[in-house]
Backbone as JSON Lines, residues from 0, in Angstrom:
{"i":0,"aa":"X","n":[-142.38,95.43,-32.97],"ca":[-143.07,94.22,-33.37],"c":[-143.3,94.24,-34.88]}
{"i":1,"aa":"X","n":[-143.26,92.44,-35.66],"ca":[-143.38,93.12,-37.02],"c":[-144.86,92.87,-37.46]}
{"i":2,"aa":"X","n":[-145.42,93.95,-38.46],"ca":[-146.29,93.79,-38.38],"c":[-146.96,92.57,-39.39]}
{"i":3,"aa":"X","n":[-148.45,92.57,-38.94],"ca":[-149.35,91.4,-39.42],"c":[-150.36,91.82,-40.0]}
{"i":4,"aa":"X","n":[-149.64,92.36,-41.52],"ca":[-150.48,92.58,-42.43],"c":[-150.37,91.54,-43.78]}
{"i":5,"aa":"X","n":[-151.8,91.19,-43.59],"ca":[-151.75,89.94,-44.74],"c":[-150.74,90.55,-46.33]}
{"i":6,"aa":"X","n":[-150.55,89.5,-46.74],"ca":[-149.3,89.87,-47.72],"c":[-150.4,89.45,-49.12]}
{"i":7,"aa":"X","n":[-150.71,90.15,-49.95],"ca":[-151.36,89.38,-51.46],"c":[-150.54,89.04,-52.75]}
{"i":8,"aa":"X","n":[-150.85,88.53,-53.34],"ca":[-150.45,87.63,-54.72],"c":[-151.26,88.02,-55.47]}
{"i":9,"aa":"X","n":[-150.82,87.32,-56.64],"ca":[-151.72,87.16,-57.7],"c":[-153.13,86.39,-57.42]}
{"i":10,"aa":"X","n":[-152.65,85.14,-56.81],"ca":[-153.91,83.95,-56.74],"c":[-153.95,83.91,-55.16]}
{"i":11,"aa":"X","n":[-152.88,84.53,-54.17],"ca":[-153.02,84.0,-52.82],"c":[-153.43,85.43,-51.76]}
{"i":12,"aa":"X","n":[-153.66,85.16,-50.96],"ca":[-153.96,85.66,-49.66],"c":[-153.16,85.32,-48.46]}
{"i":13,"aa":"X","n":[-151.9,85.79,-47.8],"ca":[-150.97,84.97,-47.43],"c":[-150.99,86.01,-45.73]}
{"i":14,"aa":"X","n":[-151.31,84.88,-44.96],"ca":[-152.05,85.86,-43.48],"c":[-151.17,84.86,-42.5]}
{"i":15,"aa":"X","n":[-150.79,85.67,-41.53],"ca":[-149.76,85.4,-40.23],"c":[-150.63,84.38,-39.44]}
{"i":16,"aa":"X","n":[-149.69,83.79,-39.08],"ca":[-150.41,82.53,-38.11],"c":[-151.42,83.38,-37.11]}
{"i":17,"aa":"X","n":[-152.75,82.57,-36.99],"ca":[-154.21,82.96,-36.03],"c":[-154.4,81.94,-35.54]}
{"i":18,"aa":"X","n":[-154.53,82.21,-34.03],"ca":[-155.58,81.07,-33.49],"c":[-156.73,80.59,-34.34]}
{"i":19,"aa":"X","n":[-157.53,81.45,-35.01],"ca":[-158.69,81.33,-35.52],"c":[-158.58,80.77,-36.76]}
{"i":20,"aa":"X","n":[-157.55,80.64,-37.3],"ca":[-157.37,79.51,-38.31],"c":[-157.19,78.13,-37.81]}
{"i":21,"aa":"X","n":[-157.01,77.53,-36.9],"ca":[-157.25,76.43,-36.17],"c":[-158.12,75.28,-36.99]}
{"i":22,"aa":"X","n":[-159.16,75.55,-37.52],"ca":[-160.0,74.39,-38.03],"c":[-159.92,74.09,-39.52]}
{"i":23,"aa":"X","n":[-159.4,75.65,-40.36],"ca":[-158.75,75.56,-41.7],"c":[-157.17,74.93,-41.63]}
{"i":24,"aa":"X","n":[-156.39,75.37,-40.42],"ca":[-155.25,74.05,-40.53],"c":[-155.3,72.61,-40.2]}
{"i":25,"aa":"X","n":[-156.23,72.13,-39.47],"ca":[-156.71,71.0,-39.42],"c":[-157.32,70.12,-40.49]}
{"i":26,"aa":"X","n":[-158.01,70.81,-40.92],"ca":[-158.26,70.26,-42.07],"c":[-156.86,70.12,-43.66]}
{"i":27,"aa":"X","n":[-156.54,71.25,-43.17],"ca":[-155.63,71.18,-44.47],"c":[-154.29,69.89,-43.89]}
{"i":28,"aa":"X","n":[-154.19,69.91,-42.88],"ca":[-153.4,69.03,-42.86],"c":[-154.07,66.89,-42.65]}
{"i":29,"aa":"X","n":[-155.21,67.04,-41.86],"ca":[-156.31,65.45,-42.32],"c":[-156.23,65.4,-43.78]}
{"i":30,"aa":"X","n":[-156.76,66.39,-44.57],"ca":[-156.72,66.05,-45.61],"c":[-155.52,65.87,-46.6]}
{"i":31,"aa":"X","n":[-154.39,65.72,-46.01],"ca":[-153.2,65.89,-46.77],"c":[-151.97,64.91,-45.62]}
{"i":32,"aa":"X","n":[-152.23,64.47,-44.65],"ca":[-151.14,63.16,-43.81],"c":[-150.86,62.22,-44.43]}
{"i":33,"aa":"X","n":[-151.09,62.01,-45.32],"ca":[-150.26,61.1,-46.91],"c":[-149.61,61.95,-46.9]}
{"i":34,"aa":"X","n":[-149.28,62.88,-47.83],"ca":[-148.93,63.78,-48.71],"c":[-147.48,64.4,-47.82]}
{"i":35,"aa":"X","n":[-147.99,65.12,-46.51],"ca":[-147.08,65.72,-45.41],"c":[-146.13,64.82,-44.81]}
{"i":36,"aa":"X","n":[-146.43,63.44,-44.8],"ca":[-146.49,62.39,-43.69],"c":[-144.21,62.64,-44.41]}
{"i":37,"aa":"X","n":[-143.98,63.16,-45.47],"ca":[-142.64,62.91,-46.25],"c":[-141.45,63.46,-45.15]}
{"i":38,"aa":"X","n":[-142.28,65.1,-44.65],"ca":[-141.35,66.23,-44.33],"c":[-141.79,66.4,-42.94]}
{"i":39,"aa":"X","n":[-142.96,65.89,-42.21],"ca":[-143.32,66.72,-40.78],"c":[-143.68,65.16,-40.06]}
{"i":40,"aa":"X","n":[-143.93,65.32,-38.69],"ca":[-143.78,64.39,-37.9],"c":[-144.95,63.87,-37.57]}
{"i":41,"aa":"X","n":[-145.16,62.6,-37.3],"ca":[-146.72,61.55,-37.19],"c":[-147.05,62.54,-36.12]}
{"i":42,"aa":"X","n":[-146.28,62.9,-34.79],"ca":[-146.88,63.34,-33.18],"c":[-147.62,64.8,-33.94]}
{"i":43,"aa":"X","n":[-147.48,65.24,-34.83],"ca":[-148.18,66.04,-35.47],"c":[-149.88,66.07,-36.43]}
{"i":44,"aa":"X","n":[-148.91,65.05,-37.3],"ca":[-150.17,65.2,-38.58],"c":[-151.19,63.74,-37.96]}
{"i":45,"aa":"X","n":[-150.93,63.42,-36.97],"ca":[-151.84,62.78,-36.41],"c":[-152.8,63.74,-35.48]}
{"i":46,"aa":"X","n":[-152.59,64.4,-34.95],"ca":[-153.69,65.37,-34.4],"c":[-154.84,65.91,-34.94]}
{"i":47,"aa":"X","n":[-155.68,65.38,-34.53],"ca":[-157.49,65.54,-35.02],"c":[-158.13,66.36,-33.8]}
{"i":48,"aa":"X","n":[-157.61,67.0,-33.03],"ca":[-158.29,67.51,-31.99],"c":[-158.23,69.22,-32.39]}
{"i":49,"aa":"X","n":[-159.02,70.02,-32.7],"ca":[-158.72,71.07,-32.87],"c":[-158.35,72.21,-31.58]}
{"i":50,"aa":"X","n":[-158.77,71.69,-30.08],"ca":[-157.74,72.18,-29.33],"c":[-155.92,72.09,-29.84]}
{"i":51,"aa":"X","n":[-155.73,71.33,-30.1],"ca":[-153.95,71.27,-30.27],"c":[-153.78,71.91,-31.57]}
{"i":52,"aa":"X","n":[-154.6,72.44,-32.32],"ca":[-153.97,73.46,-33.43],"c":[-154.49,74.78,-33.17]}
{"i":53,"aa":"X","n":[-155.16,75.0,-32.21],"ca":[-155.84,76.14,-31.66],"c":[-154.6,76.48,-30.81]}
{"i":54,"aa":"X","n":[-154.4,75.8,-30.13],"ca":[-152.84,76.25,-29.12],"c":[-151.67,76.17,-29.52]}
{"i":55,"aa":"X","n":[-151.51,75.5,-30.87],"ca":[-150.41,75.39,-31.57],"c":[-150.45,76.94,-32.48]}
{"i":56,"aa":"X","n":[-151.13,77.46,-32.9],"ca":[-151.4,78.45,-33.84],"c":[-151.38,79.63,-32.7]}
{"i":57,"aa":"X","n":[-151.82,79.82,-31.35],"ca":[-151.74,80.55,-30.25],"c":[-150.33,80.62,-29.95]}
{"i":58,"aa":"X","n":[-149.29,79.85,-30.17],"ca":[-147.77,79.65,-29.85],"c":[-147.02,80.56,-30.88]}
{"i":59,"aa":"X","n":[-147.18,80.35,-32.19],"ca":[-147.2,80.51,-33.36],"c":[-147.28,82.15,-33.5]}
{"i":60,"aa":"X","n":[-148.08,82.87,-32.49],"ca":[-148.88,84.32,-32.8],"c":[-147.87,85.13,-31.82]}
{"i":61,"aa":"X","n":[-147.58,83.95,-30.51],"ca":[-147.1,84.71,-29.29],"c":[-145.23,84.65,-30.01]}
{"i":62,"aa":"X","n":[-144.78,83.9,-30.83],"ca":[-143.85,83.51,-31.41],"c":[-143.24,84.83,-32.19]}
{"i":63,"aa":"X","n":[-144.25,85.4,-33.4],"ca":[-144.54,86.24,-34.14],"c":[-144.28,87.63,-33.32]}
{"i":64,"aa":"X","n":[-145.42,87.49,-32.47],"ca":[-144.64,88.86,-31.12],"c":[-143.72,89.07,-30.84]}
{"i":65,"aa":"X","n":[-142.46,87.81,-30.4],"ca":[-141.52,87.84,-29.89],"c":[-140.7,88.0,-30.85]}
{"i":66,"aa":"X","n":[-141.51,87.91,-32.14],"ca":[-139.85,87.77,-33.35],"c":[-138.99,87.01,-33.41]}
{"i":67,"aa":"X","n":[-139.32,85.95,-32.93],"ca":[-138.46,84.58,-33.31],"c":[-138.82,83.32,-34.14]}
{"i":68,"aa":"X","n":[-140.13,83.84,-34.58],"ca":[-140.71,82.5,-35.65],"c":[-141.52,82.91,-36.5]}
{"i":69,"aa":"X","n":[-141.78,83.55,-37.23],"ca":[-143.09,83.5,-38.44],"c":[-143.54,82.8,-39.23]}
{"i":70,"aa":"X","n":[-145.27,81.95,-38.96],"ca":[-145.91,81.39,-39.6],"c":[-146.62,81.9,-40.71]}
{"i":71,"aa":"X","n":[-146.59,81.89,-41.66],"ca":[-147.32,82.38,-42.82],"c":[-148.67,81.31,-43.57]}
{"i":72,"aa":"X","n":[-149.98,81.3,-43.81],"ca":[-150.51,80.68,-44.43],"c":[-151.52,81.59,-45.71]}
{"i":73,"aa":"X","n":[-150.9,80.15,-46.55],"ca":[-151.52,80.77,-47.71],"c":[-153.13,80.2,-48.41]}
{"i":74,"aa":"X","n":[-154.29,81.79,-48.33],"ca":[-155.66,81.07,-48.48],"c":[-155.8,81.22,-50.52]}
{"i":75,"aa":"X","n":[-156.18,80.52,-50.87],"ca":[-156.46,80.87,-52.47],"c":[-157.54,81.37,-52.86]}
{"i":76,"aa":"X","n":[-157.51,82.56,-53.18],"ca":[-158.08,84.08,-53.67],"c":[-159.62,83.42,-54.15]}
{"i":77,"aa":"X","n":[-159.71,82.81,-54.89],"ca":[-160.88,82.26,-55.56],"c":[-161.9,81.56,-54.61]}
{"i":78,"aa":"X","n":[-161.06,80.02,-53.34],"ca":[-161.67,79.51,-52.86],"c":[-161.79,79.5,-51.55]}
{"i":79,"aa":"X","n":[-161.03,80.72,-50.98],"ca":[-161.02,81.18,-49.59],"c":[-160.25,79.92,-48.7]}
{"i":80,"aa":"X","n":[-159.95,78.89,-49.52],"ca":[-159.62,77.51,-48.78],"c":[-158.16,78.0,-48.85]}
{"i":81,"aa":"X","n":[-157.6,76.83,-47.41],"ca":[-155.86,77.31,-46.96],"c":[-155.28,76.35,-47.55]}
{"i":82,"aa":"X","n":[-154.33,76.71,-48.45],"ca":[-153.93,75.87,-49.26],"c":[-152.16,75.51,-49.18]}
{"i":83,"aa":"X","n":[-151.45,76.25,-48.05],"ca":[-150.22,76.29,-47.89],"c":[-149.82,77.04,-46.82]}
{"i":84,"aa":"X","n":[-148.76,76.52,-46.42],"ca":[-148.0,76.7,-45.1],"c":[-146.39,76.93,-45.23]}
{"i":85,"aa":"X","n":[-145.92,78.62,-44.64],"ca":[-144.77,78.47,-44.41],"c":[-144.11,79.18,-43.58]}
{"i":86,"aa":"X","n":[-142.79,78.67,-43.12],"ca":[-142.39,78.82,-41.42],"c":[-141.14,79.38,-41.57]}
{"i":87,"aa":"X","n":[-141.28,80.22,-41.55],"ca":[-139.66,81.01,-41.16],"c":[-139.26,80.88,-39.52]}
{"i":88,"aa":"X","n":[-138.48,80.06,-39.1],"ca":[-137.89,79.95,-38.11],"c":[-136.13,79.46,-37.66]}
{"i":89,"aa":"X","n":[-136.11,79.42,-36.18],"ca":[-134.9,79.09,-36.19],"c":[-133.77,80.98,-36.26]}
{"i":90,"aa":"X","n":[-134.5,81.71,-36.37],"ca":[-133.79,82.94,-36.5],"c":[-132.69,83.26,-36.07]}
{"i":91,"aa":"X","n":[-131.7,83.58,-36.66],"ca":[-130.47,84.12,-35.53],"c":[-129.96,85.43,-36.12]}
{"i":92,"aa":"X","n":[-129.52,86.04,-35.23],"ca":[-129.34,87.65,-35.66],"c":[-128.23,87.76,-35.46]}
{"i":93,"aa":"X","n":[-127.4,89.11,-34.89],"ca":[-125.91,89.07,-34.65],"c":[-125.36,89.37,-35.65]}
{"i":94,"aa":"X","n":[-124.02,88.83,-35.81],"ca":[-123.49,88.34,-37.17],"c":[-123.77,87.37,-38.16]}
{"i":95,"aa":"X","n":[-124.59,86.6,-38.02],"ca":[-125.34,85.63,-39.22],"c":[-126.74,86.04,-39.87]}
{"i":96,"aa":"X","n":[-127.75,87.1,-39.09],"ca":[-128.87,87.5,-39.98],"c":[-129.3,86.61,-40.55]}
{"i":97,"aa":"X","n":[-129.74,85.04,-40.17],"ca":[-130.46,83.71,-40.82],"c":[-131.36,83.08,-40.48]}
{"i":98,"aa":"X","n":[-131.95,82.56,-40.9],"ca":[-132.88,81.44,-40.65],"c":[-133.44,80.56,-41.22]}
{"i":99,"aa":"X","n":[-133.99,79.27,-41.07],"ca":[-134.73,78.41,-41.92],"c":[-136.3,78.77,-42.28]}
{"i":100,"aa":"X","n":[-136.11,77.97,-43.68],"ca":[-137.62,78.57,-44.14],"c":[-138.16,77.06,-44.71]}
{"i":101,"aa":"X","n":[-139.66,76.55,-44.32],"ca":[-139.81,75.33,-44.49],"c":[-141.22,75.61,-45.3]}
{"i":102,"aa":"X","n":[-141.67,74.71,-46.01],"ca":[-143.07,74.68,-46.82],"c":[-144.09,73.78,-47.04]}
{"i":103,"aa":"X","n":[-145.0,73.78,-46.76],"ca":[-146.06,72.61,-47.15],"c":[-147.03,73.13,-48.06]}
{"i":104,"aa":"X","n":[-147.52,72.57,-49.43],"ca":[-149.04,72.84,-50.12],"c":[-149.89,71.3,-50.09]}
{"i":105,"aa":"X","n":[-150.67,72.18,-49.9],"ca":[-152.44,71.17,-50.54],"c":[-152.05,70.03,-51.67]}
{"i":106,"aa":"X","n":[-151.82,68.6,-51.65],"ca":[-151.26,68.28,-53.0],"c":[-152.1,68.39,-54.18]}
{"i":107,"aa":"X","n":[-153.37,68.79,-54.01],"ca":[-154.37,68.89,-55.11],"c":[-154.08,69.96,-55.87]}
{"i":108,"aa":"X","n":[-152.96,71.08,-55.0],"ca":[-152.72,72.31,-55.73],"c":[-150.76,72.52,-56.2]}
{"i":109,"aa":"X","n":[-150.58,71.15,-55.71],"ca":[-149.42,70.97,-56.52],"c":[-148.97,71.44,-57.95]}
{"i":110,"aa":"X","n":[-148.05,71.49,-58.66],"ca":[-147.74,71.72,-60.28],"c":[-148.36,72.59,-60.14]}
{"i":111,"aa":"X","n":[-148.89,73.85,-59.86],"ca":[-149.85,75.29,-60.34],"c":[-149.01,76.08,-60.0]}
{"i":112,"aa":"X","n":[-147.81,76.17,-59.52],"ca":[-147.35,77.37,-59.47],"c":[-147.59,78.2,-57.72]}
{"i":113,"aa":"X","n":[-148.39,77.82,-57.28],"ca":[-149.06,78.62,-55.94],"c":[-147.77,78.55,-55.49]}
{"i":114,"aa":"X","n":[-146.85,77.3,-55.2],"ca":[-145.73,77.33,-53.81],"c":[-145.13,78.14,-54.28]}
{"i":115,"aa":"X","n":[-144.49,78.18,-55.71],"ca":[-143.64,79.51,-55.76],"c":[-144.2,80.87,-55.58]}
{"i":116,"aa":"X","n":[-145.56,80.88,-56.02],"ca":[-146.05,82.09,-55.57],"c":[-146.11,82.75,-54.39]}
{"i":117,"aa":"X","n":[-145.91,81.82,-53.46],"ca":[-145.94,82.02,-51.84],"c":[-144.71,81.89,-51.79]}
{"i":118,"aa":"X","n":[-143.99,81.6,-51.92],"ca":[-142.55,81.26,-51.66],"c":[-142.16,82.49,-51.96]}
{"i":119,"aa":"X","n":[-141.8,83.12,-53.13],"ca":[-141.91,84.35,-53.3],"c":[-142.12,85.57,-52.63]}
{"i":120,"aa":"X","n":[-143.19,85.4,-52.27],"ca":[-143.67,87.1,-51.38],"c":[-143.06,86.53,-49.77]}
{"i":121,"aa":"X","n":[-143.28,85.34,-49.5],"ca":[-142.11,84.85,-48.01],"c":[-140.78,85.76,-48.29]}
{"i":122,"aa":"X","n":[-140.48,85.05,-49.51],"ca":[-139.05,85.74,-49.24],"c":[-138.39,87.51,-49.12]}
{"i":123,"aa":"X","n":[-139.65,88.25,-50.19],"ca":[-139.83,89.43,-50.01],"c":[-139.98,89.42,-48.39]}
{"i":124,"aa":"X","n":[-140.8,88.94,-48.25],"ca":[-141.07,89.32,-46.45],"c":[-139.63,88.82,-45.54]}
{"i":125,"aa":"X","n":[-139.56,88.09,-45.72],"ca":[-137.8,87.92,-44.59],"c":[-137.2,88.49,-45.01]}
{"i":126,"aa":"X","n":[-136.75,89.08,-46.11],"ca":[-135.47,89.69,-46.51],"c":[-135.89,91.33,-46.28]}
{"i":127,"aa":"X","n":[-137.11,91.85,-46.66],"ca":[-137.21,93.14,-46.78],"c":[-137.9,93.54,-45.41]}
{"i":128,"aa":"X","n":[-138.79,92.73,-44.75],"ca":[-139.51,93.45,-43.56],"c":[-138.62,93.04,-42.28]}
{"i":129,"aa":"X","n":[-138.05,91.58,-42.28],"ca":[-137.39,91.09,-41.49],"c":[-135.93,91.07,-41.23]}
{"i":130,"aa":"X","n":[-135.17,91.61,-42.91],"ca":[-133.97,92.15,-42.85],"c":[-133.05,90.7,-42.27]}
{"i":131,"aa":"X","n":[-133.64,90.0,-43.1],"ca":[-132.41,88.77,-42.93],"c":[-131.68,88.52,-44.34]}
{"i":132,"aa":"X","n":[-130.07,88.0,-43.95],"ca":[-129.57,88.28,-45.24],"c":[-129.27,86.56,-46.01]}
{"i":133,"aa":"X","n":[-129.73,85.73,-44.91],"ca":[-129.57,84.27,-45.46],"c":[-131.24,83.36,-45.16]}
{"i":134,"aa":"X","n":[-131.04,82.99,-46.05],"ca":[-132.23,81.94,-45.59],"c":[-132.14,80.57,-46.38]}
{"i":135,"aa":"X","n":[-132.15,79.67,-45.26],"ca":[-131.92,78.25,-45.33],"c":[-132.91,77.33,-45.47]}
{"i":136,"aa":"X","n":[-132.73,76.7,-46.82],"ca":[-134.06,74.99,-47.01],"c":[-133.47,74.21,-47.11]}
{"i":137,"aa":"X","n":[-133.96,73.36,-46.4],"ca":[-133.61,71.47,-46.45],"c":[-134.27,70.64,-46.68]}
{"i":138,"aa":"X","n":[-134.26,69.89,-47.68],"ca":[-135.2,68.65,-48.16],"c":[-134.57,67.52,-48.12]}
{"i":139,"aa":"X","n":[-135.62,66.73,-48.72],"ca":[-135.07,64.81,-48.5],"c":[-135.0,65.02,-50.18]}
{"i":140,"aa":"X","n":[-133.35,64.22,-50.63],"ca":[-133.42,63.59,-51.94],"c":[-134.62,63.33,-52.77]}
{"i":141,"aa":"X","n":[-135.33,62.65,-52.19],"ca":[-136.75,61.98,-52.98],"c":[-137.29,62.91,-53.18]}
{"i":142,"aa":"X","n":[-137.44,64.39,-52.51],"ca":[-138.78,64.64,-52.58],"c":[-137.91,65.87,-53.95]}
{"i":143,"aa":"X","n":[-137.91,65.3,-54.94],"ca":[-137.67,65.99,-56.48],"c":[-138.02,67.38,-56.5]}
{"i":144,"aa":"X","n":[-140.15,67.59,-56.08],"ca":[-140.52,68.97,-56.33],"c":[-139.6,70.35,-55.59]}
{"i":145,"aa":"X","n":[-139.45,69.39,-54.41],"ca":[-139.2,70.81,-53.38],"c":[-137.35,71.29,-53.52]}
{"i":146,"aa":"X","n":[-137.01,70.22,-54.57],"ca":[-135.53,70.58,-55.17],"c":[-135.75,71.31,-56.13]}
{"i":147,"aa":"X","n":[-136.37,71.18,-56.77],"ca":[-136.81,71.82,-58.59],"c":[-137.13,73.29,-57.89]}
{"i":148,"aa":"X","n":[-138.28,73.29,-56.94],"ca":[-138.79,74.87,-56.46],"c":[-138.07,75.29,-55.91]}
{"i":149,"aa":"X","n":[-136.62,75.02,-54.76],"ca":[-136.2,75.58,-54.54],"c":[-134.77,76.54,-55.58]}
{"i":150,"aa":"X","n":[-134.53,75.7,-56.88],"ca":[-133.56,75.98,-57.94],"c":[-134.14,77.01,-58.81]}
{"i":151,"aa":"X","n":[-135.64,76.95,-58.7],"ca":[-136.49,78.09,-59.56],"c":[-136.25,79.31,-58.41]}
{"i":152,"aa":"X","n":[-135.85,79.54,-57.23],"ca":[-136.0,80.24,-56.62],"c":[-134.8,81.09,-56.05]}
{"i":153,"aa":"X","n":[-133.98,80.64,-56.71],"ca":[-132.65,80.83,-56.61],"c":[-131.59,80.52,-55.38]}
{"i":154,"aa":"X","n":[-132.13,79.59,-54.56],"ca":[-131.54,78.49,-53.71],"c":[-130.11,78.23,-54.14]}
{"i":155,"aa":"X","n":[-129.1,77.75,-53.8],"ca":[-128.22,76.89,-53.8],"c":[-127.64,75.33,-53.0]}
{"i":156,"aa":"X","n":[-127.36,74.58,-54.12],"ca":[-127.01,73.66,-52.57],"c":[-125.69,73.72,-52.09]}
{"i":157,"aa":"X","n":[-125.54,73.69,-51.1],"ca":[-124.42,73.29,-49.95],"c":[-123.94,72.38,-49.6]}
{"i":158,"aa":"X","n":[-124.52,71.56,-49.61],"ca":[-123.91,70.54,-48.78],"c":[-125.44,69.05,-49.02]}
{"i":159,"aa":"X","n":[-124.8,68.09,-48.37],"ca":[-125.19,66.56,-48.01],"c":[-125.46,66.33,-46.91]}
{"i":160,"aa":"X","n":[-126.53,66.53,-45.65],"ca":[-126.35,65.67,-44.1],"c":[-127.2,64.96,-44.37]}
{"i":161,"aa":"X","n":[-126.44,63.38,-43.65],"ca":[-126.81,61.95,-43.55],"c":[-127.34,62.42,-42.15]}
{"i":162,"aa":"X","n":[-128.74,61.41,-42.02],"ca":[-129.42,61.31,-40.92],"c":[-129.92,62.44,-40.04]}
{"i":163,"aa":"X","n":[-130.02,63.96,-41.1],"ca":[-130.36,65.16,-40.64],"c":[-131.59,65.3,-39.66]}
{"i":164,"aa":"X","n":[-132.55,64.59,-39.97],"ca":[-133.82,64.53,-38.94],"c":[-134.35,63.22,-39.03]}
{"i":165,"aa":"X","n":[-134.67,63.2,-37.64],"ca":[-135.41,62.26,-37.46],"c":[-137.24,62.12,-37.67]}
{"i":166,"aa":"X","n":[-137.87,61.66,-38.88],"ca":[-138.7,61.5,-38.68],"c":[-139.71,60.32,-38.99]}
{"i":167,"aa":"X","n":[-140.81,60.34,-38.16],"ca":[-141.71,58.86,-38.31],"c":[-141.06,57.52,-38.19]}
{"i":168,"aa":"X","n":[-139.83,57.55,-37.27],"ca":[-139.38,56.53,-36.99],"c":[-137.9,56.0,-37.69]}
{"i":169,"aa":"X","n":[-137.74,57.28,-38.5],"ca":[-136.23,56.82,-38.85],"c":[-135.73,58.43,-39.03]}
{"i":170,"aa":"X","n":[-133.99,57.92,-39.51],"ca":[-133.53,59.21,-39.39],"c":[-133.32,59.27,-41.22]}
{"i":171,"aa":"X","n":[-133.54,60.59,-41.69],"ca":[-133.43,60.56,-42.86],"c":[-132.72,62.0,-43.57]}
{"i":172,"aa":"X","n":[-131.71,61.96,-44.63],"ca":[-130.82,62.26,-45.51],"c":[-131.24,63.74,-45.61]}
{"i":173,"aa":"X","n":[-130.52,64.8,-45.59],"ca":[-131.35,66.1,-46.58],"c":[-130.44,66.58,-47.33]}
{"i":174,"aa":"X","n":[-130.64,67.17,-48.13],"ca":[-129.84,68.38,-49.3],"c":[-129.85,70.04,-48.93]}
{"i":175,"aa":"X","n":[-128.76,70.42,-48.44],"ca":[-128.99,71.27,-48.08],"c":[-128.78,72.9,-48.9]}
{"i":176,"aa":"X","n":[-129.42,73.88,-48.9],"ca":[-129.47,74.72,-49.73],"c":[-129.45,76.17,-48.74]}
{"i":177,"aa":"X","n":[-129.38,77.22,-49.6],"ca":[-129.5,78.53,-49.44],"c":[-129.53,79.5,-50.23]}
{"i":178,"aa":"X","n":[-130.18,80.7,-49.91],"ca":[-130.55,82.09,-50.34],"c":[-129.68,82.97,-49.85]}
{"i":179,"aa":"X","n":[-129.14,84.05,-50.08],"ca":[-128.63,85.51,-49.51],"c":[-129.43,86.12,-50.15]}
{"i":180,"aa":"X","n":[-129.52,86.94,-49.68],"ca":[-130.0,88.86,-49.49],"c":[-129.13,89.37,-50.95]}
{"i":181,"aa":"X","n":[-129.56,89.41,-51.69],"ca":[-128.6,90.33,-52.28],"c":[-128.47,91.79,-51.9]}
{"i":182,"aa":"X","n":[-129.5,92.35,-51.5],"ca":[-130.27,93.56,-50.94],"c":[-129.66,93.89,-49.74]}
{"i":183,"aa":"X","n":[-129.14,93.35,-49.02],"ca":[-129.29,93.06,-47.51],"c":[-128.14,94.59,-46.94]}
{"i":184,"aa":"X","n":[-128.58,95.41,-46.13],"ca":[-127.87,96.4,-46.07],"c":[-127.1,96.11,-44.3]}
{"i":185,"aa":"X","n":[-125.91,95.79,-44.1],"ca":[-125.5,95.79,-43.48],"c":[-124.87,96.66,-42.73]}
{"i":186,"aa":"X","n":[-125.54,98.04,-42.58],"ca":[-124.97,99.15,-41.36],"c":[-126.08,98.69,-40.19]}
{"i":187,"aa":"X","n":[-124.77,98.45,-38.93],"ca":[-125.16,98.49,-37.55],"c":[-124.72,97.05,-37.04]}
{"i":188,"aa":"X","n":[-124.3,96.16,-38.01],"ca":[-123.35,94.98,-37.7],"c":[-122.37,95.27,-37.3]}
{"i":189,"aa":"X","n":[-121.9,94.41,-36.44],"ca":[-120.41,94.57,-35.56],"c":[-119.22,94.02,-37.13]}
């Protein structure tokens, strides 16, 4: 099992999905369904019930056990408040060693630097604890920042899919990108 030891930063505190964060993701996401409403789905950021992020974050932990999804959230060192979210999922092992890696921040803590800061020690963490040698982001055209952060991060793009996801009622465009491992030690692959 891998383990769930909070990861630190400079400015962050970056701790594996908890049930008991339940009412700090609730809030971080009410206070931000403008902001999210770009990249994640209404049947989501409409949820005000803190049962459904209590059992969503319980999925999330049992997920983490199984090694097929890691939630990461990031609290900021100063204000103990959760200020970012990110999801390594989608895993596949075998011969591809990949997975997608997706991100949300606080927009009040936008332009500061935090997402890369978290973005960052994520990627230390999939590549070095999790031993994956690709990792995949997809954004919408519009959304400029999360192109810029992913080019500071040494991303590439790939490719163009039209009508990649469907969300909030339409299907919409992404840019697609990727990371390798430079690191990535491949004894015990077929």
């Amino acid at each position: 099992m891998t383990d769930r030891t909070d990861i630190l930063t400079e400015r962050l505190i970056i701790k594996p999905a908890h049930r008991d964060m339940a009412a700090a993701v609730l809030k971080l996401h009410q206070e931000n369904r403008h902001h999210f409403r770009l990249g994640s789905p209404a049947s989501v950021l409409d949820r005000s019930d803190l049962e459904f992020w209590y059992k969503k974050l319980q999925l999330e932990e049992k997920k983490w056990n199984d090694e097929t999804e890691y939630g990461l959230y990031g609290y900021h060192k100063d204000t103990q408040q959760l200020i970012c979210q990110i999801q390594i999922s989608g895993i596949i092992r075998g011969v591809f060693q990949a997975a997608l890696i997706g991100y949300k921040i606080d927009q009040q803590y936008e332009g500061q630097g935090l997402m890369r800061e978290a973005m960052e020690a994520a990627l230390k963490f999939a590549f070095n604890t999790l031993c994956l040698h690709r990792l995949m982001a997809n954004y919408q055209p519009v959304n400029e920042r999360s192109g810029i952060l992913l080019k500071r991060l040494g991303f590439t793009i790939e490719g163009y899919a039209r009508d990649y996801l469907y969300l909030n009622g339409e299907w919409r465009d992404h840019i697609l990108t990727a990371l390798n491992n430079p690191d990535f030690n491949s004894k015990g692959l077929a």
